[in-house]
C-alpha beads as a LAMMPS data file, in Angstrom:
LAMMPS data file: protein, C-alpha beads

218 atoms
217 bonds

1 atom types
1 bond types

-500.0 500.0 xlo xhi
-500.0 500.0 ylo yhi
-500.0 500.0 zlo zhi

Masses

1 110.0

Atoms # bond

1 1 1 -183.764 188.737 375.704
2 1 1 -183.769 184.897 375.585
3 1 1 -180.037 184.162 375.786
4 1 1 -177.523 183.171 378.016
5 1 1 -174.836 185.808 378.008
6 1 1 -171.820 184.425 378.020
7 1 1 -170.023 183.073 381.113
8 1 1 -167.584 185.988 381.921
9 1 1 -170.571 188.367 381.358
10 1 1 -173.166 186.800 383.377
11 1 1 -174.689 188.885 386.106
12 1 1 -174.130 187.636 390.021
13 1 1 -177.843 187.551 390.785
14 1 1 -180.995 188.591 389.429
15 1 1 -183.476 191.034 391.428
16 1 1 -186.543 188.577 392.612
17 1 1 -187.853 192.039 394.250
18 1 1 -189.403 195.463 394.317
19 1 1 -186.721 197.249 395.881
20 1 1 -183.734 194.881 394.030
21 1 1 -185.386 196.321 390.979
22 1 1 -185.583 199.462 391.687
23 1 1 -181.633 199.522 392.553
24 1 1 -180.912 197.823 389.412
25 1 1 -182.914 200.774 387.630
26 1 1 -180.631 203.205 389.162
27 1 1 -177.375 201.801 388.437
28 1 1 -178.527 201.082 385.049
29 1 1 -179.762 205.201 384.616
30 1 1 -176.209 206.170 386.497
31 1 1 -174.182 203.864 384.253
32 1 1 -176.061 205.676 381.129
33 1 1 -175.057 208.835 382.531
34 1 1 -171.756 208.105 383.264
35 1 1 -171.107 206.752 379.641
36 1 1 -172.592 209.850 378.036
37 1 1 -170.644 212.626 380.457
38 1 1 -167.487 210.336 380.634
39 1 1 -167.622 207.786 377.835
40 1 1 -166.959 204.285 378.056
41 1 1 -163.375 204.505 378.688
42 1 1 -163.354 206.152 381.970
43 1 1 -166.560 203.909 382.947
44 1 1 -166.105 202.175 386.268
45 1 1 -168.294 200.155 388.241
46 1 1 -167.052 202.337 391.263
47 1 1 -168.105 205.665 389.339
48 1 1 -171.322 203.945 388.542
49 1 1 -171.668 202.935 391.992
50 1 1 -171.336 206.658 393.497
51 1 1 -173.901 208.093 390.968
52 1 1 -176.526 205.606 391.717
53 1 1 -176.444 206.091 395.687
54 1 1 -175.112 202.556 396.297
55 1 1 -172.027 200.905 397.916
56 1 1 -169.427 199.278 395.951
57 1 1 -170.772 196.212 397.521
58 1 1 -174.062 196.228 395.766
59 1 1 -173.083 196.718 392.626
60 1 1 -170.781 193.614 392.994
61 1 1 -173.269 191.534 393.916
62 1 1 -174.931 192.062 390.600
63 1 1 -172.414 193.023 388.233
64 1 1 -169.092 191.319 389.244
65 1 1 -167.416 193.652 386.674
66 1 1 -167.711 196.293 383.880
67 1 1 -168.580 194.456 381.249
68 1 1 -170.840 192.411 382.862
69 1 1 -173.079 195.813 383.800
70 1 1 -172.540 196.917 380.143
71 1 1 -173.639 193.835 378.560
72 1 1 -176.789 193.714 380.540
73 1 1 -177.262 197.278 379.860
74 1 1 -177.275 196.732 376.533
75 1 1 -179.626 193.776 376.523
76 1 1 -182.227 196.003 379.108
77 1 1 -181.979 198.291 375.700
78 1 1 -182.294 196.017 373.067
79 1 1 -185.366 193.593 374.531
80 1 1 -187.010 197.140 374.879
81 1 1 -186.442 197.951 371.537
82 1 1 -187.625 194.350 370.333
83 1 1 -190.926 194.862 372.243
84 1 1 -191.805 197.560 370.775
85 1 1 -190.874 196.955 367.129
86 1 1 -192.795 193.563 367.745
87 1 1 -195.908 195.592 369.039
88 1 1 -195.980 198.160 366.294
89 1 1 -195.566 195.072 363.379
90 1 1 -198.307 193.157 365.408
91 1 1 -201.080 196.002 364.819
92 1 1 -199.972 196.464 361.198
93 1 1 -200.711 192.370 360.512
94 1 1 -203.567 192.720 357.648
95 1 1 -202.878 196.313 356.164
96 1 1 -200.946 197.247 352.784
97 1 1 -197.543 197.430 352.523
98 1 1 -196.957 201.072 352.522
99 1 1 -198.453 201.538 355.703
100 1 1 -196.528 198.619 357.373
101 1 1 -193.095 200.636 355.900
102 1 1 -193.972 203.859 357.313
103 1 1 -195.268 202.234 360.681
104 1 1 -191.874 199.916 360.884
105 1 1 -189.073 202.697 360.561
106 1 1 -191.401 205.306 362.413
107 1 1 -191.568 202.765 365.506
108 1 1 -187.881 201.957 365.086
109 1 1 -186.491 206.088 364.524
110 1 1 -188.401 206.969 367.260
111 1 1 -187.427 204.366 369.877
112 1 1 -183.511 204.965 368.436
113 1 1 -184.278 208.700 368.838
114 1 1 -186.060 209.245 371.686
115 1 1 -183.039 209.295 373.779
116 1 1 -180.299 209.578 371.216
117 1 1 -177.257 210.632 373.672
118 1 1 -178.368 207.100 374.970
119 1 1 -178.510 204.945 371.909
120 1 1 -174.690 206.766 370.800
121 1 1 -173.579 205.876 374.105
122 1 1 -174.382 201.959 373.645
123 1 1 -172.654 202.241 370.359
124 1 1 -170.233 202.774 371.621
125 1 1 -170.108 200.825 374.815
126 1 1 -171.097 197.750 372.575
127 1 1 -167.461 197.648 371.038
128 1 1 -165.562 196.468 373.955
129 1 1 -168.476 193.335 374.545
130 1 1 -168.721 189.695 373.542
131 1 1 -171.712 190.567 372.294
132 1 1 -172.510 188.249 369.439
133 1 1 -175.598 186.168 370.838
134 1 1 -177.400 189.082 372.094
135 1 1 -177.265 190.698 368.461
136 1 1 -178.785 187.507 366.980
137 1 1 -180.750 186.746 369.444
138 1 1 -182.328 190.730 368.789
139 1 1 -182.264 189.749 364.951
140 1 1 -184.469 186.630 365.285
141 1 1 -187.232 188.393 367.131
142 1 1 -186.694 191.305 364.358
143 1 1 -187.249 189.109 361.418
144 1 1 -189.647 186.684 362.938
145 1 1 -192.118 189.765 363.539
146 1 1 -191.400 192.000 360.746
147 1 1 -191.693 188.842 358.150
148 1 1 -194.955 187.981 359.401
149 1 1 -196.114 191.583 359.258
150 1 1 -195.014 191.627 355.292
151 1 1 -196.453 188.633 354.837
152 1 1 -200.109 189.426 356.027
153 1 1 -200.174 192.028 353.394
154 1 1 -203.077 191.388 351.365
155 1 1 -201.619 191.971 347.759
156 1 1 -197.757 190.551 349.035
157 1 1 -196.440 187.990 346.493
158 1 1 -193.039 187.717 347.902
159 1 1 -190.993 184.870 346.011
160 1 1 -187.990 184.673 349.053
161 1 1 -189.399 186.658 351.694
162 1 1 -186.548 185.943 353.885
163 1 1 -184.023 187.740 352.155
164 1 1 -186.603 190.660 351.330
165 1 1 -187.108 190.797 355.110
166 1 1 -183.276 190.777 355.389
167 1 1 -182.675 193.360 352.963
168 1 1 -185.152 195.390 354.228
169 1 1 -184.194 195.225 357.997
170 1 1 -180.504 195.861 356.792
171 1 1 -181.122 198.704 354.738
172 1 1 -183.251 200.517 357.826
173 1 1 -180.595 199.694 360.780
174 1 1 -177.309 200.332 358.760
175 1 1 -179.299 204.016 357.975
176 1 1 -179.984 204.803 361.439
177 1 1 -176.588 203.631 362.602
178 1 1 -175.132 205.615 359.719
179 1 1 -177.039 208.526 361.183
180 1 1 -175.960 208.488 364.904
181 1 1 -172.382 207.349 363.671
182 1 1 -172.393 210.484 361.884
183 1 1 -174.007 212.704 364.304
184 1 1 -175.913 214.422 361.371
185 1 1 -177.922 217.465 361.956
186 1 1 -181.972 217.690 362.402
187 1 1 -182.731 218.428 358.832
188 1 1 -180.237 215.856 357.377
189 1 1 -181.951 213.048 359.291
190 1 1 -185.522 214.275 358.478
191 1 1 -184.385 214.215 354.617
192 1 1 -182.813 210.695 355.071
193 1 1 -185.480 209.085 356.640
194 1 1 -188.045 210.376 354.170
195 1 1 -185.874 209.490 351.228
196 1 1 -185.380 205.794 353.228
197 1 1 -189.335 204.974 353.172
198 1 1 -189.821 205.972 349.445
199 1 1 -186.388 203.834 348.655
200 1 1 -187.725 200.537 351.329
201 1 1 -190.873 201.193 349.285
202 1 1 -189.730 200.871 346.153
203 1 1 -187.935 197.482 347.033
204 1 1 -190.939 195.915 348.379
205 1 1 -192.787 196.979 345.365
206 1 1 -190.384 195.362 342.914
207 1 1 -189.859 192.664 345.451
208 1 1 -193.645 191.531 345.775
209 1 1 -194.586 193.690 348.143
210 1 1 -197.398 195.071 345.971
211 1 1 -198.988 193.601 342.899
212 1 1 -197.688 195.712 339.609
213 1 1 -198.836 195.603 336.335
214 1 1 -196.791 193.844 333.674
215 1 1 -194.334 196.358 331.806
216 1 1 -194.730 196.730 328.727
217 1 1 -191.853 196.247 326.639
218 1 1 -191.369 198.288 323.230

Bonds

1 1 1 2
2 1 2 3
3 1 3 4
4 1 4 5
5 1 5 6
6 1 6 7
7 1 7 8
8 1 8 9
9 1 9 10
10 1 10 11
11 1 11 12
12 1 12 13
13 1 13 14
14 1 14 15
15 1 15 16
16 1 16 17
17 1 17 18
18 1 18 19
19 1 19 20
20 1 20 21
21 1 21 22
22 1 22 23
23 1 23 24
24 1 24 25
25 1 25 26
26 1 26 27
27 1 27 28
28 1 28 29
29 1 29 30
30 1 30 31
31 1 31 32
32 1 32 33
33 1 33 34
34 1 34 35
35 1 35 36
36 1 36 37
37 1 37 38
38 1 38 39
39 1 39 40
40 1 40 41
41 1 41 42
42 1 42 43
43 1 43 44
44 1 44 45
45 1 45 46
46 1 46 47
47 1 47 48
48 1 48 49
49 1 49 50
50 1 50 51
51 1 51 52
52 1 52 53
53 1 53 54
54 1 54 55
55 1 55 56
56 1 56 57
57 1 57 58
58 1 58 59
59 1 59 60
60 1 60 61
61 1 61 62
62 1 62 63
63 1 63 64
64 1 64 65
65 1 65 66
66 1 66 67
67 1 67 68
68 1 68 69
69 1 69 70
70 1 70 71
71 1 71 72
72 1 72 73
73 1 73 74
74 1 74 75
75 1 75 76
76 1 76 77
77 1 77 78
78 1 78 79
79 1 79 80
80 1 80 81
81 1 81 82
82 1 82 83
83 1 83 84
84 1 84 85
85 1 85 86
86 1 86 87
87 1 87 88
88 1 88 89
89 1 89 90
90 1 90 91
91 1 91 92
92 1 92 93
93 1 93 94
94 1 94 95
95 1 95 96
96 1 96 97
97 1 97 98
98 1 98 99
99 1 99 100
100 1 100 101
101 1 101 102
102 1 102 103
103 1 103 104
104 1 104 105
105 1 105 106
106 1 106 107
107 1 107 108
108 1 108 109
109 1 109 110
110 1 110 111
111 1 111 112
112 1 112 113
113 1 113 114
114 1 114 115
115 1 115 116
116 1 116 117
117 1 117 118
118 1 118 119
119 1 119 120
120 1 120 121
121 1 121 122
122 1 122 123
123 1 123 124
124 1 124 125
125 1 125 126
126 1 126 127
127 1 127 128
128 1 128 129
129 1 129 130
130 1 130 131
131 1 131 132
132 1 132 133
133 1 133 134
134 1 134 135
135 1 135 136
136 1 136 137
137 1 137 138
138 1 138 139
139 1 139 140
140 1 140 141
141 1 141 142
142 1 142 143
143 1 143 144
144 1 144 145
145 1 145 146
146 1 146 147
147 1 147 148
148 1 148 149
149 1 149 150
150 1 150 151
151 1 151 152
152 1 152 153
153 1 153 154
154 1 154 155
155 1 155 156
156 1 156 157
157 1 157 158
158 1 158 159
159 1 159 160
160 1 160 161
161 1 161 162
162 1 162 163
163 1 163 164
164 1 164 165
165 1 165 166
166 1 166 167
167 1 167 168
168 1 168 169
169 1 169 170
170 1 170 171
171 1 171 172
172 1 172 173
173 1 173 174
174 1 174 175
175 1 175 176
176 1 176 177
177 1 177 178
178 1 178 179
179 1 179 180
180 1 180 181
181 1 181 182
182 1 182 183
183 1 183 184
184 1 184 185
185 1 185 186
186 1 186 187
187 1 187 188
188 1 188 189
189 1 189 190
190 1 190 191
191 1 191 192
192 1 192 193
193 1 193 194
194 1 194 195
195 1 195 196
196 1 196 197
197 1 197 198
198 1 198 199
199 1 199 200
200 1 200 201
201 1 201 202
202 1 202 203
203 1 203 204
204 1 204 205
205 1 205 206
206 1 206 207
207 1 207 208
208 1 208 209
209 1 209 210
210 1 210 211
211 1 211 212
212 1 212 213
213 1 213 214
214 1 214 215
215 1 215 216
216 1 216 217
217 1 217 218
């Protein structure tokens, strides 16, 4: 993600190798497992340490702290989730609306659900962070590719496409949210995220999204 995190979160040192990598992918995968067996509470960068297979020394010189591990956790997850919302809107640049709708929340449920003890888990850890710039940062590269997506549409007519795109990107994370916060069953998340694409696609329709016929008033 391209933001500084803030001073107090900042990691020690960033791995410039194979192997550094691959020890930042395990504590990263141990701290994940620790927040969904333990939650975030009982998180510590010693616990963290033990599940990965590392010393207490080589976690500190990356992650001088807990929150410093959990805020670049959290931005590991989020420029993942970025990439591939910007890759599915990419390949959607040219077609109609409807299929840019199904494409966009399909891409996003998916990578939210794919692991979904993982994406409560960073709910949750996200509370205790001085997070702010990392969530806007996410939110540029969100509306920068899904309002060019929109607006490659070849019937769109939008007349403020930025707060469409807003509205629209508002209305599909505060659902999904809603539906981990909730920890709703299979079938209620099915129904909700069919009844979301027919109500994002009835926006965009009234919005500009597709050309309508006048209405005829009686």
């Amino acid at each position: 993600m391209d933001v500084s995190p803030p001073r107090h979160l900042k990691a020690r040192k960033t791995p410039r190798q194979a192997r550094s990598s691959s020890t930042i992918d395990a504590i990263f995968e141990a701290t994940i497992q620790v927040l969904i067996k333990e939650g975030t509470h009982r998180l510590t960068t010693t616990r963290v340490a033990e599940r990965a297979g590392v010393s207490v020394g080589t976690m500190y010189q990356y992650f001088p702290h807990k929150q410093s591990l959990l805020y670049a956790l959290n931005e590991r997850y989020l420029d993942s989730l970025a990439e591939r919302v910007e890759m599915t809107c990419r390949k959607l640049h040219g077609r109609l609306t409807a299929e840019m709708v199904e494409a966009l929340i399909t891409a996003y449920w998916e990578a939210k659900m794919e692991r979904s003890d993982v994406t409560r888990a960073l709910y949750s850890s996200s509370v205790e962070l001085d997070n702010e710039a990392l969530i806007d940062a996410f939110a540029r590269r969100m509306d920068a590719a899904t309002k060019a997506m929109l607006l490659s549409a070849p019937n769109a007519r939008y007349s403020d496409i930025s707060l469409v795109n807003l509205t629209l990107l508002s209305v599909i994370f505060g659902t999904v949210r809603n539906v981990f916060e909730r920890n709703l069953p299979p079938s209620d998340q099915d129904a909700i995220r069919d009844e979301m694409k027919r109500m994002c696609l009835a926006y965009l329709a009234v919005a500009g999204g597709e050309m309508q016929a006048p209405i005829q008033v009686v």
